[in-house]
C-alpha positions as CSV (number, residue, x, y, z in Angstrom):
1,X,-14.5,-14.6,13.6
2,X,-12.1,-16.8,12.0
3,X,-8.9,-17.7,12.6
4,X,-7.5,-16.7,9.0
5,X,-9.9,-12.9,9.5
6,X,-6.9,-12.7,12.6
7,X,-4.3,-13.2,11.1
8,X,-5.4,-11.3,7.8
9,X,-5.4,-8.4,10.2
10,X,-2.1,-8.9,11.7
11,X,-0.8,-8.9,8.1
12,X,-2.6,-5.8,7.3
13,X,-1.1,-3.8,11.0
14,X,2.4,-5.1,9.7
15,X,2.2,-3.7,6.3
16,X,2.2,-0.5,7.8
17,X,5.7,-0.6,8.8
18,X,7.0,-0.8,5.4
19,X,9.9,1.0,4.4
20,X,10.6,1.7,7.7
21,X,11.5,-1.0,9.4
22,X,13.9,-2.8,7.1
23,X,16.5,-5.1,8.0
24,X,14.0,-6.0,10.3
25,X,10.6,-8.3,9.2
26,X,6.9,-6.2,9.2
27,X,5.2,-7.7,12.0
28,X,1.8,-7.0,12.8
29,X,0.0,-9.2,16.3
30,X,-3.1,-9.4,17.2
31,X,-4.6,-10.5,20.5
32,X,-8.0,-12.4,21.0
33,X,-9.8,-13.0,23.6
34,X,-13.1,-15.4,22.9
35,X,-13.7,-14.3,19.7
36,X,-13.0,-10.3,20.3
37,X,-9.8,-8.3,19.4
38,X,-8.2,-6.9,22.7
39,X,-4.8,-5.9,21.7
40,X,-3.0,-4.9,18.8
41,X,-0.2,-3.7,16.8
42,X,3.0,-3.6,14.5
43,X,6.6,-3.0,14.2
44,X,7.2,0.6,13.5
45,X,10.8,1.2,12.8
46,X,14.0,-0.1,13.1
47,X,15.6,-0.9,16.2
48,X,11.4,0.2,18.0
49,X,9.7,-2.0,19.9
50,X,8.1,-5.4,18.3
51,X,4.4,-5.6,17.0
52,X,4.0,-7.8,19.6
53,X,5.3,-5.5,22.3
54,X,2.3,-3.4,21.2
55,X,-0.4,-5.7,21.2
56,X,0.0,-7.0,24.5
57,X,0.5,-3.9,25.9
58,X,-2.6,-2.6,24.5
59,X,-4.9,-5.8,25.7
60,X,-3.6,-5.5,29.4
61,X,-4.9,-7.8,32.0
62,X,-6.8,-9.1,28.9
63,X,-4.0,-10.8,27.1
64,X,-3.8,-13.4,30.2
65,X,-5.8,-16.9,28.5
66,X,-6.2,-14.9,25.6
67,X,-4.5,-16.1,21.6
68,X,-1.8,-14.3,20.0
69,X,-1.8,-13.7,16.4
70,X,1.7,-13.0,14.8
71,X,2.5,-13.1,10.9
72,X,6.0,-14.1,12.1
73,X,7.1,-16.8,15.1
74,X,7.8,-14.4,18.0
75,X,11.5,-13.7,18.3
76,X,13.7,-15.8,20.9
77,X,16.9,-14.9,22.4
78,X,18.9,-13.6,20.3
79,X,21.9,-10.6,19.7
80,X,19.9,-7.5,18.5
81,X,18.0,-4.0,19.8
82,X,15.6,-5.7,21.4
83,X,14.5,-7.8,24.3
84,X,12.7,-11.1,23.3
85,X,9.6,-11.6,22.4
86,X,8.8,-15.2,23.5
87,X,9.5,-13.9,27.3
88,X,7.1,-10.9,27.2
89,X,4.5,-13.5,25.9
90,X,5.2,-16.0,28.7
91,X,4.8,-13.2,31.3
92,X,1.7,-12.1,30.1
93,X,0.0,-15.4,30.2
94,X,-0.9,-15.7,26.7
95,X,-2.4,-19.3,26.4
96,X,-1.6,-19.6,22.8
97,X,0.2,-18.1,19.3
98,X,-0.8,-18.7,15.8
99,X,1.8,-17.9,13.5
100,X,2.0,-17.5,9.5
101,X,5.7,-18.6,9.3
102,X,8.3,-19.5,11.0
103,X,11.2,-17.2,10.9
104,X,13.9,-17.4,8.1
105,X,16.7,-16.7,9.6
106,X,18.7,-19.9,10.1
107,X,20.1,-18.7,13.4
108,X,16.6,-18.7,15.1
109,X,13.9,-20.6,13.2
110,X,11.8,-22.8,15.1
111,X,12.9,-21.4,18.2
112,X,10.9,-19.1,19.3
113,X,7.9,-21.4,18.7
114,X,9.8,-24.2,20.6
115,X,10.4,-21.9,24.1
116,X,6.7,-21.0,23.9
117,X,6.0,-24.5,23.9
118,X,8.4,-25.3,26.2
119,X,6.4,-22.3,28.5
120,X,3.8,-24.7,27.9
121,X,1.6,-21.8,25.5
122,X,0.0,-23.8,22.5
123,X,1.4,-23.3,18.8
124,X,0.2,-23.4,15.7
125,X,2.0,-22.2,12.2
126,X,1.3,-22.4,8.5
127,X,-2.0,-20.1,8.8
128,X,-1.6,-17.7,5.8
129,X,1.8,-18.5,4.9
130,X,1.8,-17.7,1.5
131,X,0.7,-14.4,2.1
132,X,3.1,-13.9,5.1
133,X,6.3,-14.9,2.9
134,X,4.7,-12.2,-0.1
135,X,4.8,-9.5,2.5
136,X,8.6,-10.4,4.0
137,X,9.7,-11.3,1.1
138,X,12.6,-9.4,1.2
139,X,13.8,-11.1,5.0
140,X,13.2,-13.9,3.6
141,X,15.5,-13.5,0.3
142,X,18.4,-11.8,2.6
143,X,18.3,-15.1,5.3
144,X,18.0,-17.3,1.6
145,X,20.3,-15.8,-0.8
146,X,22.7,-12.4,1.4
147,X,21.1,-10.8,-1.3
148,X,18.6,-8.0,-1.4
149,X,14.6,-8.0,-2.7
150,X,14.8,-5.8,-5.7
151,X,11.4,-4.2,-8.1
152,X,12.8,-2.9,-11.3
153,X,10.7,0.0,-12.7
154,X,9.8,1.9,-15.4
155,X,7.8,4.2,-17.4
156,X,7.4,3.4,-21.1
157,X,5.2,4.9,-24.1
158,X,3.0,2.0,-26.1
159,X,5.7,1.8,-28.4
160,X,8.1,0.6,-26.3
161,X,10.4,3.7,-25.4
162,X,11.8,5.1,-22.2
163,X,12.6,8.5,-23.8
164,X,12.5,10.2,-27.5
165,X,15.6,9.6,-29.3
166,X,17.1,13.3,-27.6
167,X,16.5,11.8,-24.2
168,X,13.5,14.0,-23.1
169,X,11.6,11.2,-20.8
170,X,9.1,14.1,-19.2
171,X,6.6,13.2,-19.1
172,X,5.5,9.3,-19.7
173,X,3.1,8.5,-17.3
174,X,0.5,10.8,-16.0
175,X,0.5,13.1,-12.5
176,X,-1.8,10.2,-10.9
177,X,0.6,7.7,-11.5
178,X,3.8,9.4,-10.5
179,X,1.9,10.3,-6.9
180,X,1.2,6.4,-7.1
181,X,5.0,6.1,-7.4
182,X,5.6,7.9,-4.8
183,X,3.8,5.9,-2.3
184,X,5.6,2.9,-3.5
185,X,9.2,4.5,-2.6
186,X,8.0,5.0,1.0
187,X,7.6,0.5,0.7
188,X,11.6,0.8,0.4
189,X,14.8,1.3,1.9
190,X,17.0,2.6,-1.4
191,X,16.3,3.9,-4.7
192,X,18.8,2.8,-7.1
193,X,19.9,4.3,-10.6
194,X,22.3,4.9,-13.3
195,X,24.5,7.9,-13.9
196,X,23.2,8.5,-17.0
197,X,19.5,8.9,-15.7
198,X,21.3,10.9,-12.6
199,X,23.1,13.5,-15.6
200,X,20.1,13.4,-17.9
201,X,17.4,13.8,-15.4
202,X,19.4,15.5,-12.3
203,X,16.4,13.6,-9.4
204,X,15.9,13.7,-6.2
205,X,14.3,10.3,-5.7
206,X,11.8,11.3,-2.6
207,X,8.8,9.3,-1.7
208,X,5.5,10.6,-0.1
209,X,6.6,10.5,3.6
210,X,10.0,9.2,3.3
211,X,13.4,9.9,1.9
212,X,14.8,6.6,0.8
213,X,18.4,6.3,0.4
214,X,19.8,7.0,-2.8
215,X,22.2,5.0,-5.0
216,X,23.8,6.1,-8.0
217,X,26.0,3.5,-10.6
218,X,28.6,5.8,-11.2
219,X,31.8,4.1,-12.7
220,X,33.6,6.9,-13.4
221,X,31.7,9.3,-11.0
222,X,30.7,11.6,-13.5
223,X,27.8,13.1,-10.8
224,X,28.4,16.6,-10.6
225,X,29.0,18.3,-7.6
226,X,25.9,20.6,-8.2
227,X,23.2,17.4,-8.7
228,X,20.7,17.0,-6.2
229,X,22.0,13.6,-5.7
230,X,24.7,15.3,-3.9
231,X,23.5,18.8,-3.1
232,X,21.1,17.0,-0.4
233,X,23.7,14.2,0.4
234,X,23.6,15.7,3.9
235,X,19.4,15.2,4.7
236,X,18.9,12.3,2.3
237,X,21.7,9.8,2.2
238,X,23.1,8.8,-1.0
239,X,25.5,6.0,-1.8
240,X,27.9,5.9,-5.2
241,X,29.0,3.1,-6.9
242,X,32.4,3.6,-8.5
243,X,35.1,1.9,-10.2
244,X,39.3,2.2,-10.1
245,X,38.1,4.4,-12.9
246,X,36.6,7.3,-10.9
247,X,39.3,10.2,-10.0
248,X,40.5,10.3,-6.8
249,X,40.4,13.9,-6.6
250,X,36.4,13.9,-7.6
251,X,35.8,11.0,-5.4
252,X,37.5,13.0,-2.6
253,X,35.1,15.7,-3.8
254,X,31.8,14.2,-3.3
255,X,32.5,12.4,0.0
256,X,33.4,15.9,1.3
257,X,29.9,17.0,0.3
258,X,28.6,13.9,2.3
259,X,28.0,11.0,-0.7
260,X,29.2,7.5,0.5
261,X,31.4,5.8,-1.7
262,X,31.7,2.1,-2.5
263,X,34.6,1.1,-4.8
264,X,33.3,-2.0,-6.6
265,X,35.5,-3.9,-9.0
266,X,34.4,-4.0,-12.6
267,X,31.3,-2.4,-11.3
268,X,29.8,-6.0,-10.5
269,X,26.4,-5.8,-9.9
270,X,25.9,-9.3,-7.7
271,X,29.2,-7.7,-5.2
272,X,27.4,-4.5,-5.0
273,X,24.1,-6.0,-4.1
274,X,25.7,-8.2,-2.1
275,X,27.5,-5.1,-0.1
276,X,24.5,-3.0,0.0
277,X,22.5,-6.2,1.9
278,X,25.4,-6.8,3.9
279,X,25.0,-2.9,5.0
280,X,21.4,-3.6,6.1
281,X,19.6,-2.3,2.4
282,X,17.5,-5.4,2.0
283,X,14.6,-4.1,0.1
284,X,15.9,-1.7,-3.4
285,X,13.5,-0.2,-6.0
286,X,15.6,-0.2,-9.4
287,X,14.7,2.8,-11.5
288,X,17.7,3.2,-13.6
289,X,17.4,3.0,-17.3
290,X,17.9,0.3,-20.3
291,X,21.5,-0.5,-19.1
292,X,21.2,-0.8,-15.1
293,X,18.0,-2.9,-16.0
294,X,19.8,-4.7,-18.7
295,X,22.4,-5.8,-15.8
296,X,20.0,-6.6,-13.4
297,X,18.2,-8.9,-15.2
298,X,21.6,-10.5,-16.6
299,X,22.8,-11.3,-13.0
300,X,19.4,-12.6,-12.6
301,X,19.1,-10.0,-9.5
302,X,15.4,-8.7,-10.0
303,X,12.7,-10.3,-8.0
304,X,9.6,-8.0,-9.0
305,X,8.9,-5.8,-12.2
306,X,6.7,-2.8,-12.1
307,X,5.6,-1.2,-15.5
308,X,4.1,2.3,-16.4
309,X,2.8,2.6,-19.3
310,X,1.3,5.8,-20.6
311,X,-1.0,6.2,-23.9
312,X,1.7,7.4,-25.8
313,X,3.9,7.0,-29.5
314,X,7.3,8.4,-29.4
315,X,9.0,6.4,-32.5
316,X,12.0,6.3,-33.2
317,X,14.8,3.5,-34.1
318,X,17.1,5.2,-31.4
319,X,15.4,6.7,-28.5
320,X,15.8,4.0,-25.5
321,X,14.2,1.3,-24.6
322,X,13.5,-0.2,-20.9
323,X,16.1,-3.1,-21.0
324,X,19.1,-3.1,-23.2
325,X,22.0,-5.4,-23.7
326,X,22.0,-8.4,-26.2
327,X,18.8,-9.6,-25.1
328,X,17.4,-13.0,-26.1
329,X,17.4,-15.3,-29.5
330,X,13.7,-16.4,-29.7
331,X,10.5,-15.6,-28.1
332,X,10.8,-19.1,-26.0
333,X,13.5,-17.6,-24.2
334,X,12.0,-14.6,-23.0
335,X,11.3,-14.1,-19.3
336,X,8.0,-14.2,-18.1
337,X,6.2,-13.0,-15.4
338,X,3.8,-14.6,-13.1
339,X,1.5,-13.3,-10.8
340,X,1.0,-10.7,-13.1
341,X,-1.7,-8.1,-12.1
342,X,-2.9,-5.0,-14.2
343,X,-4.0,-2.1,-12.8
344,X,-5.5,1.4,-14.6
345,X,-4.3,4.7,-13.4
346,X,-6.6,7.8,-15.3
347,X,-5.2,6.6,-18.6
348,X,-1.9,5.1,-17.7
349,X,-1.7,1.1,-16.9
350,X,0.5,-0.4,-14.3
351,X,1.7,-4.0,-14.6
352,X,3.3,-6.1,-11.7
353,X,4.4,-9.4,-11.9
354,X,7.0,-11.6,-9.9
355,X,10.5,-12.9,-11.7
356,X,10.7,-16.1,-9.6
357,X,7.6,-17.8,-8.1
């Protein structure tokens, strides 16, 4: 086999530790020996052991002269949960790593690679890099920017519209698709939305397999005590976003009842974000409505958009529409998406694309 079919595969072990591992990069490593897989695995969760951890262990006395295959430079030493990886690798007797990319993160990059060397282990990086960066995109924006990777999503009839002009929005998209959603909140850490779509809508915001944390924009924290939001605070965390506006006495109310409260001035979205990364929420899936995306595509924060659109006409000069606020002059001015892909779900369509390249 090649050595890109190797590494595709240690991409495709550390996509499995999405949404679960976050701060932390998926890693998947594979081990070869000749031309056969010995070894292999992935970084399950946060604060677990590393993919490569896994892999060696699984290959035995076979990973001694044998290649590692990493999507990410083995870690070095470094203050975190875990022992390094580049000593476990150099114990082993691994001959030598291919890795996709180098790591990110200012504080170590290069030097893992650099001690395996140094161990005397050949290196080589830059195989599948493009990929790689896609699949730890958000590590990478976090190291780059303090910032977290954010999707904005939405559901939206032909015609443009979020909801009828009442504000009945169920249902858009079809049961297929909302399953499909599902899946992709297990691929994140937090699930992020408005107050309005919190009092309109009163969700829960699971996933499949996973209860992603919840945050709610909530200037005047107008959440009642009785939404699920805060009824489940307890077994599926939820954050609020207030203002100096919100009542002390409510405020008092809901952290009692287990919500975590963030006072954020103005309700600036770039602090907020910039709080929620600096609290380890690296990876968020926007599904607020017209205004929360309005603001997050103001403060140029979105990285991703993902689009539902079911076969539907609602009409209507006043039911709402996916992204509010003043919007744009001309048609040159829009922002387009690249890498856009289109997928059918029974009769609803899903399009994906990328903000920035």
């Amino acid at each position: 086999m090649p050595d890109a079919a190797f590494m595709e595969r240690a991409l495709e072990l550390a996509r499995r530790g999405a949404g679960a591992v976050e701060p932390n990069p998926m890693v998947g490593a594979v081990v070869v020996r000749g031309s056969r897989v010995v070894g292999e695995g992935w970084h399950k969760e946060f604060g677990g052991p590393h993919a490569e951890v896994f892999a060696i262990r699984a290959a035995g006395a076979k990973a001694k002269g044998a290649t590692l295959y990493v999507n990410l430079e083995p870690c070095s030493p470094h203050p975190k949960k875990t022992p390094p990886c580049t000593d476990l690798v150099a114990k082993a007797g691994i001959a030598g790593v291919v890795a996709a990319m180098r790591d990110p993160n200012p504080a170590v990059c290069g030097r893992g690679l650099a001690l395996l060397r140094k161990a005397g282990i050949r290196t080589k990086v830059g195989l599948l890099e493009k990929e790689a960066r896609r699949l730890n995109a958000a590590f990478e924006k976090f190291h780059r920017t303090g910032l977290p990777y954010v999707l904005s999503k939405w559901a939206m009839t032909l015609d443009g519209k979020i909801a009828t002009p009442t504000g009945d929005s169920r249902w858009i998209s079809g049961e297929a698709s909302r399953a499909w959603l599902k899946r992709l909140r297990d691929e994140y850490q937090a699930i992020l939305i408005g107050a309005n779509t919190a009092l309109r809508d009163d969700p829960g915001l699971r996933g499949r397999t996973r209860l992603p944390v919840r945050i709610v924009l909530d200037s005047k924290a107008r959440v009642p005590l009785d939404a699920q939001v805060v009824r489940t605070a307890r077994a599926q965390r939820t954050i609020l976003a207030v203002s100096a506006e919100a009542p002390a006495e409510k405020v008092r109310l809901l952290e009692r009842a287990g919500v975590e409260v963030i006072r954020i001035e103005e309700m600036d979205m770039r602090v907020l974000f910039e709080e929620l990364a600096n609290a380890g929420l690296i990876k968020i899936l926007v599904e607020g409505g017209g205004e929360v995306h309005a603001s997050v595509f103001e403060d140029d924060l979105a990285d991703e958009v993902c689009v539902f659109v079911g076969p539907k006409i609602a009409g209507g000069k006043d039911a709402k529409t996916p992204v509010e606020g003043d919007g744009v002059a001309k048609m040159a001015e829009c922002l387009r998406l690249r890498d856009v892909t289109i997928e059918r779900i029974d009769d609803d369509v899903v399009i994906r694309g990328r903000v920035h390249p």
